[in-house]
C-alpha positions in Angstrom: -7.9 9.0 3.6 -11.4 10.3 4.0 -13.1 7.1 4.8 -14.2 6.8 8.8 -13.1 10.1 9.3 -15.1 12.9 11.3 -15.1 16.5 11.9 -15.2 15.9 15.6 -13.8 13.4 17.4 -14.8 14.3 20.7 -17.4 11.7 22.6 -15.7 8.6 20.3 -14.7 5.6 22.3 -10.9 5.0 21.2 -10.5 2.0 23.4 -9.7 -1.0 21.3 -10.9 -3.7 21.8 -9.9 -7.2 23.2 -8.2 -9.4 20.7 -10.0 -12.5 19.3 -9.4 -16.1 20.4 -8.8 -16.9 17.0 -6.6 -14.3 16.6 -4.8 -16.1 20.0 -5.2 -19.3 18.8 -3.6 -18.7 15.2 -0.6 -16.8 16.9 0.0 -19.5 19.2 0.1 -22.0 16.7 3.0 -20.1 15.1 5.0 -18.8 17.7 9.0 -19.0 16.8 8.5 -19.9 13.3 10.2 -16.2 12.6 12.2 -13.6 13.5 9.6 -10.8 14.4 10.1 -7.6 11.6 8.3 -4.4 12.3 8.0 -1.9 9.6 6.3 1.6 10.1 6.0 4.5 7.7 3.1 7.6 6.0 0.9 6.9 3.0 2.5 9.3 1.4 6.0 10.2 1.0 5.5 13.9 -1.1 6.3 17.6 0.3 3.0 18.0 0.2 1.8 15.6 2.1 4.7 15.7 4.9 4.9 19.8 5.2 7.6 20.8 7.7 9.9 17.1 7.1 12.3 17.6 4.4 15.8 19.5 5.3 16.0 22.5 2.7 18.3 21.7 0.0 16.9 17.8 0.0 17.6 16.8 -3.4 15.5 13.4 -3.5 12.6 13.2 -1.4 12.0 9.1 -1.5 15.9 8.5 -0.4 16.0 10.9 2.3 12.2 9.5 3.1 13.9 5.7 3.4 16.1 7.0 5.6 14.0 8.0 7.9 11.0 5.3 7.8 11.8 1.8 6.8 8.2 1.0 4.9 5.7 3.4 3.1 2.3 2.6 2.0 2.2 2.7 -1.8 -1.1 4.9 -3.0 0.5 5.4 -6.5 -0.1 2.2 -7.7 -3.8 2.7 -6.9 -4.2 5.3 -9.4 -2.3 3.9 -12.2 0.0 0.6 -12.5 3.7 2.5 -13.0 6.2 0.9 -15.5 8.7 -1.7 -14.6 11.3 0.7 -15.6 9.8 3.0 -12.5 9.1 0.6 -10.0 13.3 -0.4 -10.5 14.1 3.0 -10.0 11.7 4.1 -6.8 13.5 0.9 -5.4 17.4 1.9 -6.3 16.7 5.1 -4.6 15.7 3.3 -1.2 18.1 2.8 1.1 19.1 -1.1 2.2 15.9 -2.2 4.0 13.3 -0.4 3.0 10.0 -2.1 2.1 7.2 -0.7 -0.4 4.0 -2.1 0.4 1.3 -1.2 -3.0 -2.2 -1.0 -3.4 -3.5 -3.1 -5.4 -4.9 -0.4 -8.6 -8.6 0.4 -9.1 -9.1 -0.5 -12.2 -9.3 -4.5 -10.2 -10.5 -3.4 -6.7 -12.9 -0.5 -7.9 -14.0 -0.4 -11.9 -13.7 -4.0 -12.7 -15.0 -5.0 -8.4 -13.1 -8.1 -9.0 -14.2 -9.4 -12.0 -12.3 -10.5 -15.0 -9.0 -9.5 -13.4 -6.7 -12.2 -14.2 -5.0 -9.8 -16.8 -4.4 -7.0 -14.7 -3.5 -9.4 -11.7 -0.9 -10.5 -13.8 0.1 -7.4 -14.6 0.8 -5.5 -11.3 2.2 -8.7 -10.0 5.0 -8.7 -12.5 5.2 -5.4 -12.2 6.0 -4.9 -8.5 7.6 -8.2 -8.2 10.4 -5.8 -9.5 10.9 -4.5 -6.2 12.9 -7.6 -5.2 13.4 -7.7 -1.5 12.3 -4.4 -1.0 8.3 -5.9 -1.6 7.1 -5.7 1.8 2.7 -6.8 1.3 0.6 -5.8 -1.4 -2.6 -4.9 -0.3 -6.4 -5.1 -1.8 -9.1 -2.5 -0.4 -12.4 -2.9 -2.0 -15.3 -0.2 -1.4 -17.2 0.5 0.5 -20.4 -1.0 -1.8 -18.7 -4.1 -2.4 -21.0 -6.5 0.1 -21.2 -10.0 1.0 -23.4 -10.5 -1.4 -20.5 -10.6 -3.4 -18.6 -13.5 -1.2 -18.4 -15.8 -4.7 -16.5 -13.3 -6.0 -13.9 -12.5 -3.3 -13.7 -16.0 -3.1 -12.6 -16.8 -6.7 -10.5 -13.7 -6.6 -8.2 -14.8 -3.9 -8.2 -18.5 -4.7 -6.6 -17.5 -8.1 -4.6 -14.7 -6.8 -1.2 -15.7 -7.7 0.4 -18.3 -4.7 3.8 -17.1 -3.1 3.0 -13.2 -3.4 2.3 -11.6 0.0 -1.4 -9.8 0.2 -3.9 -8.2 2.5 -7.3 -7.5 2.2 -9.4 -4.9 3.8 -13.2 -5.0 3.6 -15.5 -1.5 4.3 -18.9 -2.4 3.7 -20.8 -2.9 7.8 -22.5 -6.0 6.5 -18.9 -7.9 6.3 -18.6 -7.5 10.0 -21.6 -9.1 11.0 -21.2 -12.2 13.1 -22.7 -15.1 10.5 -21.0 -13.2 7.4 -17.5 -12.4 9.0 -16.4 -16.0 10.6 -16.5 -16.6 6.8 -15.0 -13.8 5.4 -12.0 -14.8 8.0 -12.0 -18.2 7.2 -11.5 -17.6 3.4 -8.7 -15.6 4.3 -6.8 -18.1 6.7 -7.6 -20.9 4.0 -5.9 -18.5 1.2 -3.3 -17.4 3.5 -4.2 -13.8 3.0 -3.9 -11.3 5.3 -6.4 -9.6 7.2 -6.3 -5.8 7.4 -7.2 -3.6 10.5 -8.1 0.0 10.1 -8.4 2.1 13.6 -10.5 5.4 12.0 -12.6 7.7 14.1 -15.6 7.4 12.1 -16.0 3.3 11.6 -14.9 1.7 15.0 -16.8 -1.6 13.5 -13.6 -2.3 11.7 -10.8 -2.2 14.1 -11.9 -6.1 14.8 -8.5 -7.0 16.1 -8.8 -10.5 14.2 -5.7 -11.7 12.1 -5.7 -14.5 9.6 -2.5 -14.8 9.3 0.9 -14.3 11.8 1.2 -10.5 9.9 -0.6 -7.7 11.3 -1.6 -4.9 8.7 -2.5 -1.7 10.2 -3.9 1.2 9.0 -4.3 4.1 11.5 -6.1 7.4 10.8 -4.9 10.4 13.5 -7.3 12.9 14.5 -4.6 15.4 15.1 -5.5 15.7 18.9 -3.9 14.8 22.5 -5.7 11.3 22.1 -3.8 9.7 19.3 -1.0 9.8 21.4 -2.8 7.4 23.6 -4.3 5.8 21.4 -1.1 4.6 19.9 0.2 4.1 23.2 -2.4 1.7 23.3 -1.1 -0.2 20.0 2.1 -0.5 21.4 0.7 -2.2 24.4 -1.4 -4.7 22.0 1.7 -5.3 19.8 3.9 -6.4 22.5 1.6 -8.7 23.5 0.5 -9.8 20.2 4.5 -10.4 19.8 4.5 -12.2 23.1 1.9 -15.0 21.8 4.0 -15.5 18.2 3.3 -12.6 16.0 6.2 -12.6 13.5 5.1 -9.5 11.3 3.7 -6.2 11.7 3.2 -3.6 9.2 1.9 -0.2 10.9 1.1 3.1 8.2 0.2 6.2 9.6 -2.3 8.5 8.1 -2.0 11.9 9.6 -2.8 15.5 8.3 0.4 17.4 8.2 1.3 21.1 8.7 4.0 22.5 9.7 3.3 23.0 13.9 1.7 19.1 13.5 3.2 16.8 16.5 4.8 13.8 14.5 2.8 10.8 15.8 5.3 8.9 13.8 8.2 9.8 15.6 6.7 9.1 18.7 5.5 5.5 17.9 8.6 4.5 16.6 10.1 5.8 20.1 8.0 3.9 22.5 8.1 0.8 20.4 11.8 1.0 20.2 12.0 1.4 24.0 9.0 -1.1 24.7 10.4 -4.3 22.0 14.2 -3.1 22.4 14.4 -2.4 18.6 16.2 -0.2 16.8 13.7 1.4 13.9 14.6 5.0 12.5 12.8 7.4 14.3 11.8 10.2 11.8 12.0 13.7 13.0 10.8 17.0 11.7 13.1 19.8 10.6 
């Protein structure tokens, strides 16, 4: 994930900020209509990707990879929509569980930029539908030169986006963030009952803005590979539990870290002090 990241991170105010009165409001109004669910995982599930993590002699990576996370955050489908013969088998190899959450591909969010989409919609709905129960959120992340100016579009998108399948939506451009432009840009999404995504990256702190639209929280969290992401997901833990507290019922939480082999985990960690803070029970992954 290159977006919002830096070659220093040294000087960068990790704090997070407060959470929105909306975003208190809206999780008030909700509170015990669920069971809270808390899924955690990598963008990436390849040796590549995850250097020092697989035991030698591993004979499929995405099983053993369920059984240590209990969500990933599905790239592939960004690059090319897989067949339903595919998708079936990725999800027979997951353990009991396990939730895939896909991108939504670029030939909607990136070529096409939205328009004239219903076909491919379609498409990678019926598609990934085909993951049954383990179909955590699909997600939409538009680039970073899609602008408000574009709003009509965005709104026609989501309106027609098919009703009853989960999605979130992540925005890059700085213009969506401004004041006027993003109490609409959150209101479209709490009226479509889409998701709002938060992404906590070094380089663009103007998106970690800790507003939901919805009772799920869809996280995105790009590590510097420092001392200070351990703190700064000690901080998410902090905000979660309290997010919880006030009637979150979801939260998906992804990972993106660059791995070698001497690379702390940040993942195993996380899932420690949440499991310690929320008295859960998530896998905690560990390194070989």
């Amino acid at each position: 994930m290159k977006f919002g990241k830096v070659v220093d991170s040294s000087g960068i105010d990790f704090t997070l900020p407060e959470t929105k009165r909306e975003t208190i409001a809206l999780l008030q109004g909700t509170k015990g209509n669920q069971v809270f669910q808390l899924y955690v995982g990598c963008a990436r599930w390849g040796r590549a990707d995850l250097k020092g993590f697989y035991p030698r002699g591993t004979k499929d990576d995405l099983q053993y990879y369920s059984e240590q996370f209990n969500a990933i955050e599905f790239n592939t489908t960004f690059y090319h929509l897989p067949s339903k013969e595919q998708v079936i088998s990725w999800s027979e190899r997951t353990v009991d569980g396990f939730k895939f959450f896909p991108k939504l591909p670029q030939s909607i969010s990136h070529y096409s930029r939205l328009l004239n989409t219903d076909e491919k919609v379609l498409q990678f709905v019926d598609t990934t539908a085909l993951f049954e129960d383990k179909l955590g959120m699909a997600f939409l992340q538009l680039r970073e030169d899609f602008k408000p100016k574009l709003f009509e579009r965005l709104f026609h998108f989501l309106h027609h986006f098919p009703k009853g399948f989960p999605l979130a939506v992540e925005v890059r451009n700085e213009a969506w963030f401004n004041a006027d432009i993003s109490a609409d840009y959150f209101q479209l999404l709490q009226d479509t009952h889409m998701t709002n995504m938060i992404v906590d990256t070094p380089g663009r702190r103007d998106i970690l803005h800790m507003r939901l639209t919805t009772p799920t929280a869809f996280i995105r969290f790009v590590a510097t590979n420092t001392a200070v992401d351990f703190e700064r997901l000690d901080a998410w833990v902090a905000v979660i539990k309290y997010w919880r507290s006030i009637g979150l019922s979801n939260c998906y939480f992804f990972i993106h870290q660059p791995m070698e082999k001497e690379t702390a985990f940040l993942a195993s960690y996380f899932v420690k002090q949440l499991n310690e803070v929320l008295d859960l029970q998530l896998p905690i992954a560990q390194k070989v």
